[in-house]
C-alpha positions as CSV (number, residue, x, y, z in Angstrom):
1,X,20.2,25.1,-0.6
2,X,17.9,25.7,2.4
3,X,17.4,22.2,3.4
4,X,17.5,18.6,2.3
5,X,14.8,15.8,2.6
6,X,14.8,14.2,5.9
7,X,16.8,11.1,6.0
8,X,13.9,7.8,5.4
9,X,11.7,10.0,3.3
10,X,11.3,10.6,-0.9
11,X,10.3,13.0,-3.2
12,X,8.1,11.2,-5.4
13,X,7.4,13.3,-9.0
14,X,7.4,12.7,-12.8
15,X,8.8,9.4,-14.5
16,X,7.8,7.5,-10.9
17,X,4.5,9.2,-9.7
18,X,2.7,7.2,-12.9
19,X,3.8,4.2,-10.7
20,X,2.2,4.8,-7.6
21,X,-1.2,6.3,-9.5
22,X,-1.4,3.3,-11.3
23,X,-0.9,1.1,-8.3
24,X,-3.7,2.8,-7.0
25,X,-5.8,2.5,-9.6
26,X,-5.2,-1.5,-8.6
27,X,-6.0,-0.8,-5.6
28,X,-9.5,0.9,-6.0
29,X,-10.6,-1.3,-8.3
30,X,-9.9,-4.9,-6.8
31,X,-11.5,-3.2,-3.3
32,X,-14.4,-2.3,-5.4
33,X,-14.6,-5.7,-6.9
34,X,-14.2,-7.8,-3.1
35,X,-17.0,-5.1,-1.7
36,X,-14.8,-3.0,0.7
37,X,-15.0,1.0,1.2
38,X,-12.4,3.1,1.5
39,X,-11.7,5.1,5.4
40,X,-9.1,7.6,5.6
41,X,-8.0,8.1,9.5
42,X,-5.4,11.0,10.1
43,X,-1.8,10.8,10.6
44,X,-1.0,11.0,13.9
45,X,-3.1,9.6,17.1
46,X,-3.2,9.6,20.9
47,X,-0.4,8.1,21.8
48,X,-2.3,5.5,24.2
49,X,-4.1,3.9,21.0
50,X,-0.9,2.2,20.1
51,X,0.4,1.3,23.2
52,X,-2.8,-0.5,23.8
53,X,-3.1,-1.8,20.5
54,X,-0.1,-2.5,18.9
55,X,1.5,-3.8,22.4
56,X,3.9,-1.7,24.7
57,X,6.7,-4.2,24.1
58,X,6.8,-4.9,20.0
59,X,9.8,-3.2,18.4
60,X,7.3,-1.0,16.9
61,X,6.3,0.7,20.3
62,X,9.4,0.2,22.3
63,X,11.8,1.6,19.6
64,X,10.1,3.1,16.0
65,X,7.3,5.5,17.0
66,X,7.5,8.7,16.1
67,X,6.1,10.2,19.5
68,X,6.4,14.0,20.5
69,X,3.6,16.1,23.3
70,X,1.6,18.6,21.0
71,X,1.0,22.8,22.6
72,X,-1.4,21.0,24.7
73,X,0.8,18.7,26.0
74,X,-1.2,15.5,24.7
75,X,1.1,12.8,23.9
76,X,0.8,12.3,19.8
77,X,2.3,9.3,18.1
78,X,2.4,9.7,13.5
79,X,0.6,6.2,12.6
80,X,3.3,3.5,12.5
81,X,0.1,1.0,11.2
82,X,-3.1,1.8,10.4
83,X,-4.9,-0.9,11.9
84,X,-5.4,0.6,15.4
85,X,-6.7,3.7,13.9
86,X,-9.5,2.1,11.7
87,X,-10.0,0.0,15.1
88,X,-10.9,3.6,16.8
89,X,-12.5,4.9,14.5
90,X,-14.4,1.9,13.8
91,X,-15.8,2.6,17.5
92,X,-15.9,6.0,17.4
93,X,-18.4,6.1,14.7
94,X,-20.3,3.7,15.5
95,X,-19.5,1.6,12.7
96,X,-20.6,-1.8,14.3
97,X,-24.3,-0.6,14.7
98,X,-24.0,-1.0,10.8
99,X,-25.2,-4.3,9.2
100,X,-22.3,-6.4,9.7
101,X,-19.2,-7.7,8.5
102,X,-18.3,-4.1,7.7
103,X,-15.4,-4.3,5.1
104,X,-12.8,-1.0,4.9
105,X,-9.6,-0.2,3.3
106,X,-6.8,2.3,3.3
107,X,-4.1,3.7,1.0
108,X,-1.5,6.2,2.7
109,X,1.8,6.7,5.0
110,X,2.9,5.6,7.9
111,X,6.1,6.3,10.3
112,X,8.2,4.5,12.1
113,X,11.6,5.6,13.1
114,X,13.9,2.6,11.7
115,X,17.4,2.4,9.6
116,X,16.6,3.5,5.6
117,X,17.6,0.6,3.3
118,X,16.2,-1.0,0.2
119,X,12.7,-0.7,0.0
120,X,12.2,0.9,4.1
121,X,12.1,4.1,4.9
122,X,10.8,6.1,7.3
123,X,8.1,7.5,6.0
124,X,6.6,4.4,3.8
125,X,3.2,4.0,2.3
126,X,0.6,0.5,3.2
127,X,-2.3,-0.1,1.6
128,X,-4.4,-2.4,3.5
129,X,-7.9,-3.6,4.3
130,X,-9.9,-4.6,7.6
131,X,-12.9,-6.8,8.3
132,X,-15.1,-6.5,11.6
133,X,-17.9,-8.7,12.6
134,X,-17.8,-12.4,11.7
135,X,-15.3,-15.0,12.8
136,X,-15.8,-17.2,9.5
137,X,-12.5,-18.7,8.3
138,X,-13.7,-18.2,4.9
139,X,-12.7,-14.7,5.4
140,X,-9.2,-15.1,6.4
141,X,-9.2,-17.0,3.1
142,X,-10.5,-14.1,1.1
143,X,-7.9,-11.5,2.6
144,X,-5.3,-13.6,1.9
145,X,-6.6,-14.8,-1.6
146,X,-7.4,-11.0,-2.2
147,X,-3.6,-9.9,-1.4
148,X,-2.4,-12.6,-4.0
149,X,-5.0,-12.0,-6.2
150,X,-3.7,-8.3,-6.3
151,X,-0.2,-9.0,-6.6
152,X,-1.2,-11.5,-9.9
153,X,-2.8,-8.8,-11.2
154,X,0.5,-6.7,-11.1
155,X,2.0,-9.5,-12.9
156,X,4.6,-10.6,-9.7
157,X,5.7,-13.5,-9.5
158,X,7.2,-16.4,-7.3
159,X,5.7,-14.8,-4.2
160,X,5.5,-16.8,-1.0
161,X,2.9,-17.2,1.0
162,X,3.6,-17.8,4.3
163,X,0.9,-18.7,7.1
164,X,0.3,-19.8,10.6
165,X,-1.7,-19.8,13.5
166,X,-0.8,-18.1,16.8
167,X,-3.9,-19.0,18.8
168,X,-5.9,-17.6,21.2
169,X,-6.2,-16.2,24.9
170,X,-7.2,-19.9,26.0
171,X,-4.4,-21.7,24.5
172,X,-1.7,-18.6,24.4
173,X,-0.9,-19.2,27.8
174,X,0.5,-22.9,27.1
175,X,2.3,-21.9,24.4
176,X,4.1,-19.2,26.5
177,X,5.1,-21.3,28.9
178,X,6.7,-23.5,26.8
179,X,8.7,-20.9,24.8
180,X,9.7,-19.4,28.4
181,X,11.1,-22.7,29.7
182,X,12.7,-23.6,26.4
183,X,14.2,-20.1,26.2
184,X,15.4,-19.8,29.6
185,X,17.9,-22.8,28.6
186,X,19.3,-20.1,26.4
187,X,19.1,-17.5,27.8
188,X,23.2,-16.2,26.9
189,X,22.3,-16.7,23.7
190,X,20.0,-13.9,23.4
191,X,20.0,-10.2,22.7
192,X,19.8,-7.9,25.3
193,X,16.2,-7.1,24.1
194,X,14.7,-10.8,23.7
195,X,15.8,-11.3,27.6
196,X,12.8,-8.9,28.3
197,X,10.4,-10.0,26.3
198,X,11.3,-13.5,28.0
199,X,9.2,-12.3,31.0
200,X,6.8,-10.3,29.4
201,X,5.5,-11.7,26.0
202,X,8.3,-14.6,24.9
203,X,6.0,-14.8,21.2
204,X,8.0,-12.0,20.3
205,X,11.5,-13.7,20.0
206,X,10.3,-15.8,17.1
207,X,9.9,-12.5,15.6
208,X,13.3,-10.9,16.5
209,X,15.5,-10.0,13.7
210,X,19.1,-10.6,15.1
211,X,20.8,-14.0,13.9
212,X,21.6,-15.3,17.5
213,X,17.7,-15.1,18.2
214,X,16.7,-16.5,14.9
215,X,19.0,-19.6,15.7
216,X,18.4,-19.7,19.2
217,X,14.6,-20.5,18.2
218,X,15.6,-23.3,15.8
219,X,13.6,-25.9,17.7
220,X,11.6,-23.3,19.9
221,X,8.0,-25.1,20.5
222,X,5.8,-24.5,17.3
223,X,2.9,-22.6,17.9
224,X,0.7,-25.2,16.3
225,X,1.0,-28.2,18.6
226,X,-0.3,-25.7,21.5
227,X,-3.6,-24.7,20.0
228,X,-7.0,-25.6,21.5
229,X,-9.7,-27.5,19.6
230,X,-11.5,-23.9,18.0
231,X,-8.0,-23.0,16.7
232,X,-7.0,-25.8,15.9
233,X,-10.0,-26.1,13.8
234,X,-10.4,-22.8,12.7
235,X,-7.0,-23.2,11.1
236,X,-7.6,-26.7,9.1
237,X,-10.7,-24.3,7.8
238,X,-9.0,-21.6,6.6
239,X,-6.1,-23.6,4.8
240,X,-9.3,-25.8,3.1
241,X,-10.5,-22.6,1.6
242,X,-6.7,-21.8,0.5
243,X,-7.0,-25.0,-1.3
244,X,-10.2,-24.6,-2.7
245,X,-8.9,-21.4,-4.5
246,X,-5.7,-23.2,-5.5
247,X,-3.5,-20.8,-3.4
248,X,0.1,-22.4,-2.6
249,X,1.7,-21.8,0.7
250,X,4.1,-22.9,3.5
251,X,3.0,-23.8,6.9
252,X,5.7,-21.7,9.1
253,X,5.1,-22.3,12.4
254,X,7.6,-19.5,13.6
255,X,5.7,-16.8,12.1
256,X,3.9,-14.7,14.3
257,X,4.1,-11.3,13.0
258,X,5.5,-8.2,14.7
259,X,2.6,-6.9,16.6
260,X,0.7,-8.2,19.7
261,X,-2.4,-7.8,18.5
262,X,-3.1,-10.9,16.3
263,X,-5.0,-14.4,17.5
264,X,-5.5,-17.5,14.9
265,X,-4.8,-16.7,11.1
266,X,-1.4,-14.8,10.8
267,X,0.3,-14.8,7.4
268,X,3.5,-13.1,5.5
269,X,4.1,-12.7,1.5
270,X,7.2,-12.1,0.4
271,X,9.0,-11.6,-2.6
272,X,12.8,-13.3,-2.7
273,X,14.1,-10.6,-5.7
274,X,14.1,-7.6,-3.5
275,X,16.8,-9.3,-0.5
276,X,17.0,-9.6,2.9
277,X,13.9,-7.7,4.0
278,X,11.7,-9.4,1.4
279,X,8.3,-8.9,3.3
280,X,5.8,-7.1,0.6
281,X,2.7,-7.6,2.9
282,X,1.4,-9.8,5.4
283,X,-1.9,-9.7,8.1
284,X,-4.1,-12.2,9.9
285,X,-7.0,-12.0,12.7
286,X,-7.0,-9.7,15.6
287,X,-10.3,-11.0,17.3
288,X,-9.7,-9.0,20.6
289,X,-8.6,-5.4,19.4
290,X,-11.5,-4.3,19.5
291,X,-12.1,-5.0,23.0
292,X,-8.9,-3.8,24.2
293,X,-9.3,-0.4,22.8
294,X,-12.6,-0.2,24.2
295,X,-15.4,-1.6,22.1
296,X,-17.7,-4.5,22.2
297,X,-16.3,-8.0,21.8
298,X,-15.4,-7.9,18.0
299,X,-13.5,-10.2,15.7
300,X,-11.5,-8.9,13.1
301,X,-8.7,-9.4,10.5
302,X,-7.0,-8.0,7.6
303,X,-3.9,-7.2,5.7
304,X,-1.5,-4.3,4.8
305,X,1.0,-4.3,1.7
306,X,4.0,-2.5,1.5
307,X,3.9,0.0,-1.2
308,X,7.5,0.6,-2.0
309,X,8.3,-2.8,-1.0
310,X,5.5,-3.9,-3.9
311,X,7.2,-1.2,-6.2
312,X,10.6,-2.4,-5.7
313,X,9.5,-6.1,-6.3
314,X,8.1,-5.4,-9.6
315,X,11.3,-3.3,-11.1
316,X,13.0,-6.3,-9.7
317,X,11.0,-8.6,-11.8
318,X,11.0,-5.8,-14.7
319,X,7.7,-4.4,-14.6
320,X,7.1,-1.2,-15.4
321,X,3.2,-0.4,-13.9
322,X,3.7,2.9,-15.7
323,X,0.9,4.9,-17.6
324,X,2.1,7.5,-20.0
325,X,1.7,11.1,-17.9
326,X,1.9,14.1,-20.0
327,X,-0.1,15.7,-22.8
328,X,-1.7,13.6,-26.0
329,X,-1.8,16.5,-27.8
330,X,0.4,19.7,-27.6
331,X,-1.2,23.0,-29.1
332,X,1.1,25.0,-31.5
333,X,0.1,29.0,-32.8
334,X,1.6,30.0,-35.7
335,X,2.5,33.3,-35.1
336,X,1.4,35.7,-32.6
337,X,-2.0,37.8,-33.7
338,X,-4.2,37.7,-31.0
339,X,-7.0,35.6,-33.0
340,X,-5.2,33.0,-33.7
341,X,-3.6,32.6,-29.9
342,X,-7.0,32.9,-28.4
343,X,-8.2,30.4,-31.0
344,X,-5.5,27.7,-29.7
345,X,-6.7,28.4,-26.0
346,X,-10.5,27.7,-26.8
347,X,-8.9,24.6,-28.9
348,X,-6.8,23.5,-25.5
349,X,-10.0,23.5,-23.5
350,X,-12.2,21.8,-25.9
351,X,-10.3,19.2,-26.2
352,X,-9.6,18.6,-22.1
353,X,-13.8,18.8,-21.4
354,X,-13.6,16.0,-24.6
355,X,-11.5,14.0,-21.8
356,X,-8.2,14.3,-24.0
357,X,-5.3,15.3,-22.6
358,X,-3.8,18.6,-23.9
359,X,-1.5,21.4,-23.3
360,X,-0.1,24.2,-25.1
361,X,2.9,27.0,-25.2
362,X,2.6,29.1,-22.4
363,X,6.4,30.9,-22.5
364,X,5.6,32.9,-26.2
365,X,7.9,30.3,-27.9
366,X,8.4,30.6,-31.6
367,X,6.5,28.2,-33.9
368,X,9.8,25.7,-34.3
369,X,10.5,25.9,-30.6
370,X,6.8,25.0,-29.5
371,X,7.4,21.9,-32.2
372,X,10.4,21.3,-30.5
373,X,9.1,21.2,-26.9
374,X,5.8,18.8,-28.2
375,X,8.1,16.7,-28.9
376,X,10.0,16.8,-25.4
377,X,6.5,16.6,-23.9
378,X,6.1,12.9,-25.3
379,X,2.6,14.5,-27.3
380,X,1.4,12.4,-29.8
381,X,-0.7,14.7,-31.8
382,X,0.3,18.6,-32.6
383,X,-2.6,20.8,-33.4
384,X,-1.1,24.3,-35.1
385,X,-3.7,27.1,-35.6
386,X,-2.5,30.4,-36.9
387,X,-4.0,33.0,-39.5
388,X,-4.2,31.7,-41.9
389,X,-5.7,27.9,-40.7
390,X,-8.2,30.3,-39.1
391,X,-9.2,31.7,-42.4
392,X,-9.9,28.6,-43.9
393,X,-11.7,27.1,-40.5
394,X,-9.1,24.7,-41.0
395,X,-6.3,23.5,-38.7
396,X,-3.2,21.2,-39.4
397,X,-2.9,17.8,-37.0
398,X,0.3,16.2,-37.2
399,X,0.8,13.0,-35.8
400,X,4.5,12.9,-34.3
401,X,5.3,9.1,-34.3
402,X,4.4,8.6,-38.1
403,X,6.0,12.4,-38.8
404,X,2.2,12.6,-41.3
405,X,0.1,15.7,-41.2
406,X,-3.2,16.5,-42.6
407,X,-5.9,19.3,-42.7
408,X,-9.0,18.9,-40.5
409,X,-11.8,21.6,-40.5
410,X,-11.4,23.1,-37.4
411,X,-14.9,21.8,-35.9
412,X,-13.9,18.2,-36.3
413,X,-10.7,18.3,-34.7
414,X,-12.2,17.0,-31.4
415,X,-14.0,14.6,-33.1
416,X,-11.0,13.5,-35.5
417,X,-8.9,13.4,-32.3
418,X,-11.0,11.0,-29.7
419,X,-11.5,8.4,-32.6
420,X,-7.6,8.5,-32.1
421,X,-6.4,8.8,-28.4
C-alpha cells in the first residue's frame, strides 16, 4: 500500500456517509427555520487572525494549531474554529453595513493538532452559527434554545446544559485578581502550564484539563460574584428567557470555555454516554471580537457543535440518523440484443428525471446475476426489459421484499413506480 490515512483523520463512505447527509439535512433546515444563512470561509487563514482572536495563550494557539509558512512565506494556520474566520469575513465584506442582527452559519472541518480518542480527532467537523449586531439577551437564549432544540430533534437525550457568565472588560479585571491571589497560594499544585497563564490570563486555569488544576480550583473565586451591574443583569435576562422556553440547566460557575474571546453568556452541552470528553457543543457572547480583529465595536455570540461528538452520542443512545442510500430500483435486460439494452438505459433515466432513484447493470452480467446483485444493492423494485417485454410494450416490475411480480405497459412504469417509492 502507498500510504495510510494520517493519524486523527477518517475516511467517511457508504453505511456512515447517510449519517452525516442526514445530519445535515438537520442542519439546513432548523437554520432555515431560526432565519440564519449559510457562509462558507476557507480552511486555512493568516495566521495573526487567531492569535488575535482566539488568544495567544489558549491551549488552542499555544499547542493545537496546525501552522506552517506557505511559498510566500506568509504564515498560514488550517481553521482550528470557525468563529474568527466568519469574524473577518464578516468585516471584510462589509457585512455590518447590512440591516442588522446579521445571522450566519457553518457546516465543515476544522484542525487542531491534539491526541485521537473517542469522538476527537484531528481533523473534526463543527457546525455552528454566529450573530452580529444586537446585545439582546433574548438572543443568547435563542442560540442556546436553538442548539437543544436541534439535538431534540435528533432524538438525544439526557443532555446537559451547562451555562455561566464570564463578564466583561469592566468587571474582568476584579475577577482576575482574585483568581491570581487565590492561585498563587497554590501555586505547587499546578501544572507547568497553568503557572503561566497565572500571570498572563489566570481564567484559563478553570479551563485546564489536568486533575491537579481541576482540584486546585475547587473553591477558586466564582466568576459570578465579580460581575458588574450590566452583567450581572444581562445574565438574570438571559436565564429568564431559558425559563420561559422551559430549558433546564446548571449554573456552573467554573465554566468559562476554552477560548479568550468570550464576555457574559458562555455555555457547554454535553452528553454523559459518550465518557470523559463528553462536550457535544457549547458557545456564548464574544462582544469585543470584532473590535480586536479590526472592525467597529460589535457584539456577537454563537455556538458550534461537534459533529462526531453528536454522531457518537446518538449510536451511544442507539440512534441510527440513517437514510437508505442506494438504488430504489435496479434495471435488469434480459438478454443482450441491442434494443432491448438501450431500452433499459432510456428506462434508467426516465425514472432518475421522475426523482426516483435507479441504477442498472453496467459489467454485461447475465440475467440471474443482475437479480442477484439488485438484491445486494438493497433495490426495492426490479424492472426487467428484454425482447420480448419490448414486443409487447410491456415490462415486468418485481417488488423484492414481497418476492410478487406483475406486468406494467411499459409507458406506466414511471407512473406505477412514484405512486410506490
Amino acid at each position: 500500500m502507498l500510504t495510510t490515512r494520517p493519524r486523527g483523520t477518517n475516511d467517511i463512505f457508504s453505511g456512515e456517509v447517510e449519517k452525516w447527509q442526514c445530519l445535515e439535512r438537520h442542519m439546513h433546515r432548523i437554520c432555515r427555520e431560526y432565519g440564519y444563512s449559510e457562509i462558507r470561509t476557507p480552511v486555512f487563514e493568516h495566521t495573526e487572525l487567531f492569535m488575535r482572536g482566539v488568544g495567544d495563550i489558549t491551549d488552542v494557539v499555544e499547542k493545537e494549531m496546525y501552522t506552517f509558512s506557505d511559498r510566500g512565506n506568509r504564515s498560514i494556520t488550517l481553521r482550528p474554529e470557525n468563529t474568527a474566520p466568519v469574524v473577518r469575513a464578516f468585516l471584510e465584506n462589509k457585512l455590518y453595513a447590512r440591516p442588522q442582527p446579521v445571522k450566519l452559519y457553518y457546516i465543515g472541518p476544522m484542525f487542531r493538532y491534539d491526541r485521537p480518542q473517542s469522538g476527537r480527532f484531528r481533523q473534526f467537523h463543527q457546525f455552528g452559527v454566529e450573530v452580529f449586531g444586537t446585545r439582546d439577551p433574548a438572543v443568547d437564549a435563542e442560540v442556546i434554545a436553538m442548539a437543544m432544540d436541534f439535538y431534540g430533534r435528533l432524538g438525544l437525550k439526557n443532555l446537559e446544559l451547562q451555562i455561566n457568565s464570564v463578564g466583561c472588560s469592566r468587571c474582568r479585571p476584579a475577577l482576575r485578581q482574585k483568581l491570581r491571589d487565590f492561585f498563587h497560594e497554590r501555586l505547587e499544585e499546578l501544572c507547568n502550564h497553568c503557572r503561566e497563564r497565572l500571570k498572563k490570563n489566570p481564567l484559563r486555569i478553570l479551563d485546564c484539563k489536568e486533575d491537579r488544576c481541576r482540584k486546585a480550583g475547587v473553591d477558586a473565586p466564582a466568576t459570578i460574584d465579580c460581575l458588574c451591574a450590566d452583567c450581572n443583569g444581562h445574565f438574570e435576562t438571559v436565564k429568564k428567557f431559558l425559563d420561559v422556553l422551559n430549558i433546564r440547566y446548571t449554573v456552573n460557575h467554573r465554566l468559562v470555555r476554552g477560548l479568550d474571546y468570550y464576555t457574559h453568556t458562555a455555555f457547554e452541552i454535553t452528553a454523559p454516554d459518550i465518557g470523559a470528553q463528553s462536550s457535544i457543543g457549547g458557545g456564548g457572547r464574544y462582544d469585543a471580537l470584532v473590535e480586536t480583529c479590526g472592525g467597529p465595536p460589535t457584539p456577537g455570540v454563537g455556538f458550534a457543535l461537534g459533529i462526531e461528538r453528536i454522531l457518537l452520542a446518538m449510536e451511544r443512545q442507539g440512534i441510527t440518523g440513517e437514510e437508505k442510500s442506494g438504488p430504489v430500483v435496479f434495471v435488469v435486460t434480459a438478454g443482450q440484443a441491442q434494443a432491448a439494452v438501450a431500452a433499459s438505459f432510456k428506462m434508467l433515466f426516465k425514472l432518475r428525471a421522475a426523482g426516483i432513484p435507479a441504477d442498472k447493470d453496467y459489467l454485461s452480467r447475465s440475467m440471474k446475476a443482475q437479480m442477484k446483485y439488485a438484491g445486494k444493492t438493497g433495490a426495492r423494485y426490479v424492472v426487467i426489459t428484454g425482447e420480448e417485454e419490448l414486443e409487447k410494450g410491456m415490462v415486468m416490475v418485481r417488488d423484492m421484499n414481497a418476492g410478487k411480480q406483475e406486468t406494467v405497459p411499459a409507458g406506466e412504469v414511471v407512473k406505477y413506480l412514484g405512486s410506490r417509492c
